[in-house]
KEPAKOL-758731 format. One record per atom (N, C-alpha, C): y, z, x. Coordinates in steps of 0.001 Angstrom, whole numbers, padded with zeros to 6 digits, always signed. Layout:
YZX ...
END
This chain:
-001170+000000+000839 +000000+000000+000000 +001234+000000+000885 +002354-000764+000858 +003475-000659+001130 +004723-000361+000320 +005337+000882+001072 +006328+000939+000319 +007806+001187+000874 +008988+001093+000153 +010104+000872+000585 +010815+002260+000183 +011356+002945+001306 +012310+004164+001057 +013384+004102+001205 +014072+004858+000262 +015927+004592+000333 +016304+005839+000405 +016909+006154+001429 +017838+007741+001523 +019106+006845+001240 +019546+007430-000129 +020655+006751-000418 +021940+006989-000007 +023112+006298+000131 +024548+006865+000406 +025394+005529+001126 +026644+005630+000383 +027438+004764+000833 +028489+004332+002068 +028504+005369+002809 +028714+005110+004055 +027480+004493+005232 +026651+005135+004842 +025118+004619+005599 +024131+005023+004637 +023294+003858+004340 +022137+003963+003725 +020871+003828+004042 +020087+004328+004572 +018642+004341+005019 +017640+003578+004030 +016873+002787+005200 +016038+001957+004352 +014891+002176+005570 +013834+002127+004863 +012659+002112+005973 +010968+001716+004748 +010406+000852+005331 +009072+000202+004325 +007892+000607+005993 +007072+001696+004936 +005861+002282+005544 +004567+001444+004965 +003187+000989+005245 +002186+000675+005134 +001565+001360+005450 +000192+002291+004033 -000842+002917+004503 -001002+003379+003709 -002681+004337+004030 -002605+004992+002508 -003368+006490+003387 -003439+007512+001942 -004163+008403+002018 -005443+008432+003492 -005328+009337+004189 -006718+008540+005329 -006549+007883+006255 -005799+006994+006111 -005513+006079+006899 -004220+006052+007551 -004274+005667+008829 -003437+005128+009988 -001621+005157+009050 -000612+005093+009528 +000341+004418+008638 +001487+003158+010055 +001772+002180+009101 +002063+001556+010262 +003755+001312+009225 +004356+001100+010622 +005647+001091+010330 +005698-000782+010168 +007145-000651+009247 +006805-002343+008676 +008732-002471+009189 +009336-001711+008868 +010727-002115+009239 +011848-000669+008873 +012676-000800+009434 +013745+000160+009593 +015223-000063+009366 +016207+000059+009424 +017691+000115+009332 +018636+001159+008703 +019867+001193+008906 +020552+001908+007872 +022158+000546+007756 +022183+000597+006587 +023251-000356+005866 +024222+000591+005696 +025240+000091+006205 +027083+000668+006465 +027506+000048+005653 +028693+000300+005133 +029575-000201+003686 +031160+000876+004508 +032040-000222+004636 +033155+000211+004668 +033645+000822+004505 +034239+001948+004502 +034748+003467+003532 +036368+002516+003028 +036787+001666+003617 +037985+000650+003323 +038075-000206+002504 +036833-000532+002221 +036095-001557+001106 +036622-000738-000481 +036723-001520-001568 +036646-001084-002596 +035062-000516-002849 +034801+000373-004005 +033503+000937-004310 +032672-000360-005175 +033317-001023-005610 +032300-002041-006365 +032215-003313-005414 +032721-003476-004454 +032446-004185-003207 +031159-003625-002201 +031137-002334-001900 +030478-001257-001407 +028885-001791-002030 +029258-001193-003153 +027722-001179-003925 +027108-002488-003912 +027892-003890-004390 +027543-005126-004361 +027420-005250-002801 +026806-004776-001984 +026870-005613-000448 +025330-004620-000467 +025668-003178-000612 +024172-002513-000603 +022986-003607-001697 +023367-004213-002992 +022517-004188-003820 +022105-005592-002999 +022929-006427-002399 +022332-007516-001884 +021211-007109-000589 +022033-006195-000204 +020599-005857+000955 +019674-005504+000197 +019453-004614-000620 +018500-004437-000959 +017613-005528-001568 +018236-006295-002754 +017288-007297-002574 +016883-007969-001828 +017276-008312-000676 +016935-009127+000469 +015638-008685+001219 +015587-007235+000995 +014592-006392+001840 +013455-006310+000852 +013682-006043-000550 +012508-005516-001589 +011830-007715-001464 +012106-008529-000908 +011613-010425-000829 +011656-010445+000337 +011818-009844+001367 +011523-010018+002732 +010197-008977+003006 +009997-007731+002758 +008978-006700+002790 +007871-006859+001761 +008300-007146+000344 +007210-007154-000440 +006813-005743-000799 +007482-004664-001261 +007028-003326-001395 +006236-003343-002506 +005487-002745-002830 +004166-002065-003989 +005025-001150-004800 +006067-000463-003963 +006566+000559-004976 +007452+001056-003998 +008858+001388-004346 +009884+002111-003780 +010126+003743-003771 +010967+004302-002965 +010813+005729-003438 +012083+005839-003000 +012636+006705-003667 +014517+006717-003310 +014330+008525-003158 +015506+009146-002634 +015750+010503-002351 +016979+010853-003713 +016193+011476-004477 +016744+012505-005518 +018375+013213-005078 +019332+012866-006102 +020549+013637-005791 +020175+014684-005828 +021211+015559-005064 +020925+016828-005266 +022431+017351-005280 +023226+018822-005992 +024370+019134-006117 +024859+019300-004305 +025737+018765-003944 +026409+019062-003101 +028029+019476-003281 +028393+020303-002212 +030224+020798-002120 +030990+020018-002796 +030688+018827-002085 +031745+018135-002325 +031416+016560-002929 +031905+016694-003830 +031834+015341-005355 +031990+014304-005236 +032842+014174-004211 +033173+011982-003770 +031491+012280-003150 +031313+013117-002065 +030021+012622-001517 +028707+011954-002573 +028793+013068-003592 +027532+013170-004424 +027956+012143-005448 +028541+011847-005900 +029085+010655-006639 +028596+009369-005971 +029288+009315-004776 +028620+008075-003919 +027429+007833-003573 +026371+008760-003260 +025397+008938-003281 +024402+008547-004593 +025344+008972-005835 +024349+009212-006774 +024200+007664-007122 +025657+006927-006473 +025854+005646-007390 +024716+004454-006574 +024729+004870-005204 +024022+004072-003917 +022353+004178-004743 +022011+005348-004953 +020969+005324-005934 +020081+004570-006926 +021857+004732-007482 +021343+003767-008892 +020829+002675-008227 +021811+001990-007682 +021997+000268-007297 +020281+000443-006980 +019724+001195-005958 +018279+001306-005842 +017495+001132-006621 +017608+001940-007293 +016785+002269-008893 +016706+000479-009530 +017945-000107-009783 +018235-000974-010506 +017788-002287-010007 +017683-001649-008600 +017130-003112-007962 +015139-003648-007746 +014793-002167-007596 +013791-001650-007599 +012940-002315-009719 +014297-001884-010381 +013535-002028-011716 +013432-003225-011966 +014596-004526-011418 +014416-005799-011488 +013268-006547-010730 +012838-006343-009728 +012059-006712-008952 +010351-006060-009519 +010244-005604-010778 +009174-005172-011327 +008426-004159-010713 +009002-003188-009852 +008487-002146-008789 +008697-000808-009633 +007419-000133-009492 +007573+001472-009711 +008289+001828-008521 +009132+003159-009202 +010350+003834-008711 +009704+005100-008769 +009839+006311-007346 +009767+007825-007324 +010800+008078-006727 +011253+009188-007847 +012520+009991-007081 +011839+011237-006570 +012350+011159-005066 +011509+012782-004725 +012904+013879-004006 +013124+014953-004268 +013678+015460-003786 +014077+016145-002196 +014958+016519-001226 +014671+016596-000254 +013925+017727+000292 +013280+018509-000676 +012545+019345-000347 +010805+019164-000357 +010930+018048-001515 +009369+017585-001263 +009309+016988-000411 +010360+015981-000142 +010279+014852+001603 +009434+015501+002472 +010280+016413+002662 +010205+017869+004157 +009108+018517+004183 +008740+018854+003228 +007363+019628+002884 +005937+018516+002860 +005951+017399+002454 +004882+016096+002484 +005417+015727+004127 +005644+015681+004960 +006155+015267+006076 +005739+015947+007450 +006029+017438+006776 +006124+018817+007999 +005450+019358+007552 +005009+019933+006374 +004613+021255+005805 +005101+022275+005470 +006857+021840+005561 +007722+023083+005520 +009077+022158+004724 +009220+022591+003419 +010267+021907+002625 +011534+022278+002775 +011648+023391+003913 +013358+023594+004411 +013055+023338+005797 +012400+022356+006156 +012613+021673+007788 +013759+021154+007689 +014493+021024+008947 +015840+020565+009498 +015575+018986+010096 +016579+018065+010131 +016867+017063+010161 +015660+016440+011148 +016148+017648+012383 +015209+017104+013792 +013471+017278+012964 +013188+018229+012563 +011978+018433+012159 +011243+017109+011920 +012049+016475+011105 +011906+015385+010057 +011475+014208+011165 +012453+013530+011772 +012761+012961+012850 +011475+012697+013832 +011381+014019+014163 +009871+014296+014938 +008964+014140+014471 +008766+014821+013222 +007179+014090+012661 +007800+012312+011974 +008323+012051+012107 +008537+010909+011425 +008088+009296+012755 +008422+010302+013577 +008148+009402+014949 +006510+009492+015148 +005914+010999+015425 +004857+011084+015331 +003760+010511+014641 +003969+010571+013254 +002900+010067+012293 +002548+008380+012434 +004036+007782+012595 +004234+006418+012773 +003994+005931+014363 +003615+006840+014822 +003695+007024+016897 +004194+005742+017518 +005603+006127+016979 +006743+005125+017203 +007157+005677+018816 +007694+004994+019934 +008128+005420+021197 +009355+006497+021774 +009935+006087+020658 +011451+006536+020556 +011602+007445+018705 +012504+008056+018576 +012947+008583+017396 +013504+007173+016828 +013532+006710+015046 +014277+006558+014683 +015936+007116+014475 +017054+006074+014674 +018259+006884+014777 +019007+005483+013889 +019978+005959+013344 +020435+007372+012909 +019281+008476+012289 +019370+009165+011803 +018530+010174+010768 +018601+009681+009724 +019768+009048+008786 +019141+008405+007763 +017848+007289+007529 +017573+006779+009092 +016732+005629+009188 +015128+006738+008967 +015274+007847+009349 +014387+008403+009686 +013666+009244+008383 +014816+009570+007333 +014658+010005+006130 +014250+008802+005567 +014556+008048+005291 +014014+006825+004398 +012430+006425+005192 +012400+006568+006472 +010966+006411+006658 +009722+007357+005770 +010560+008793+006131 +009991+010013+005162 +009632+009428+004097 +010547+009191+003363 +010497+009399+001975 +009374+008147+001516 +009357+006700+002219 +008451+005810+001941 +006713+006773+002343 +006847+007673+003314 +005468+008370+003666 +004802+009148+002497 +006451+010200+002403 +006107+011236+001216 +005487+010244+000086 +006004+008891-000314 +005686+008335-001692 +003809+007957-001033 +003574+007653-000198 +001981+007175+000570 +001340+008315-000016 +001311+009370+000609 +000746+010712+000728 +000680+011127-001130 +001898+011305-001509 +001908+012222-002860 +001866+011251-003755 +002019+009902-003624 +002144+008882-004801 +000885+008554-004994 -000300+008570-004313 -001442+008479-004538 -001741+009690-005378 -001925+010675-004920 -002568+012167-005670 -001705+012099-006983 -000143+011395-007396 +000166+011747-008405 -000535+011120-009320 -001159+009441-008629 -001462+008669-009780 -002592+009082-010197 -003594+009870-009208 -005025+010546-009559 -004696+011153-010501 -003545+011770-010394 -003642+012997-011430 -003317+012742-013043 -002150+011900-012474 -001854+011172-013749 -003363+010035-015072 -003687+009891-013849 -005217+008902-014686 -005827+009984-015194 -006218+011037-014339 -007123+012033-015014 -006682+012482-015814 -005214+013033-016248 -004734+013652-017645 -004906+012810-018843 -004554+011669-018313 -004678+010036-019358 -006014+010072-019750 -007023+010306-019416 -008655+009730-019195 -008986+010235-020298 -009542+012032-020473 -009521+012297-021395 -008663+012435-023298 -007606+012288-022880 -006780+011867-024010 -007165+009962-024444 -007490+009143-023458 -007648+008327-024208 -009428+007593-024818 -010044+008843-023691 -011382+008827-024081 -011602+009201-025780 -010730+010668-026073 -010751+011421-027445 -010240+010839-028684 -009244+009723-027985 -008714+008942-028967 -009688+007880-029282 -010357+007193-028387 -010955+006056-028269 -012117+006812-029184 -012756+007977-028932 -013915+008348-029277 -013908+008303-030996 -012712+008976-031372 -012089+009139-033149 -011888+007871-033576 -011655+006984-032818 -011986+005988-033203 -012917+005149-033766 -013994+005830-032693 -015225+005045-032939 -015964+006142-034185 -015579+007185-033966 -016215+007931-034873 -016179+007570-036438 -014706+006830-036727 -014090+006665-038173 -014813+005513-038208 -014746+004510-037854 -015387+003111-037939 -016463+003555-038136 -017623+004630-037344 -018342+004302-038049 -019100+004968-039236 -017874+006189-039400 -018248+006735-040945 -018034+005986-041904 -017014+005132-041594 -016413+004096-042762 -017850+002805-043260 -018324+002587-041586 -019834+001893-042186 -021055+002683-042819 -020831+003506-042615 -021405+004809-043540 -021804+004717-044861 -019882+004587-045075 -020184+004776-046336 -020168+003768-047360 -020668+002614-046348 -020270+001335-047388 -022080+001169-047626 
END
């Protein structure tokens, strides 16, 4: 499975597409972080991110994207910009017919390290490690968006297990009342 991670934000946006699954090896497929002018208007901004992004979701081919969950921060232009860099994700992600996970930065950290209040470097380090890349990804946003495409490898599998198995029986019980009525109904003819 390949997938495409977005640590979102409009001054620099992290993009990084991981290959691998559960078990297996993970191989790094590509990296960057996309700059947007702070001089630029904001709907200039976003239209230059949404073109990268499509460019990357037809150049990579992702299975499924995973973007990093807003979270409240101090200060509001940040989280605003952030939340909006997001969307454009989300939106680009939904056109291109791709499942979307929002994961927060505490699950990142914790699917990554084992510790969901690891610090930047933490991240960084196992992010190099797992991928046994030579060098660190840099900036750190390049390195979070690698995360977050891992975290979606690792936990996006076990969610969908889990998710089938809750489904299974509910549509076994349905399927079953089904069959049950049909065939009281031949019953009673």
């Amino acid at each position: 499975m390949r997938v495409l991670g977005v640590d979102p934000g409009l001054t620099r946006c992290g993009l990084g597409v991981v290959e691998g699954a559960p078990g297996r090896p993970l191989l790094l497929v590509a990296y960057d972080v996309v700059r947007t002018p702070a001089t630029d208007g904001i709907g200039a901004r976003l239209l230059a991110l949404e073109c990268i992004l499509e460019s990357w979701l037809q150049r990579y081919q992702p299975d499924a994207v995973a973007v990093e969950q807003v979270f409240s921060q101090s200060n509001v232009r940040t989280v605003m910009g952030t939340a909006q860099a997001g969307a454009v994700a989300l939106t680009s992600a939904a056109r291109a017919g791709l499942p979307v996970t929002l994961h927060t930065p505490s699950a990142v950290k914790a699917a990554v390290t084992g510790n969901g209040r690891a610090d930047k470097a933490q991240v960084t380090s196992m992010v190099t490690r797992l991928l046994t890349l030579s060098e660190r990804p840099r900036p750190p946003d390049a390195a979070d968006a690698l995360a977050l495409a891992i975290c979606q490898l690792w936990r996006g599998a076990a969610q969908s297990r889990l998710a089938a198995a809750v489904a299974g029986p509910a549509v076994s019980v349905a399927a079953r009342g089904s069959a049950d009525s049909t065939a009281s109904e031949g019953a009673e003819r």
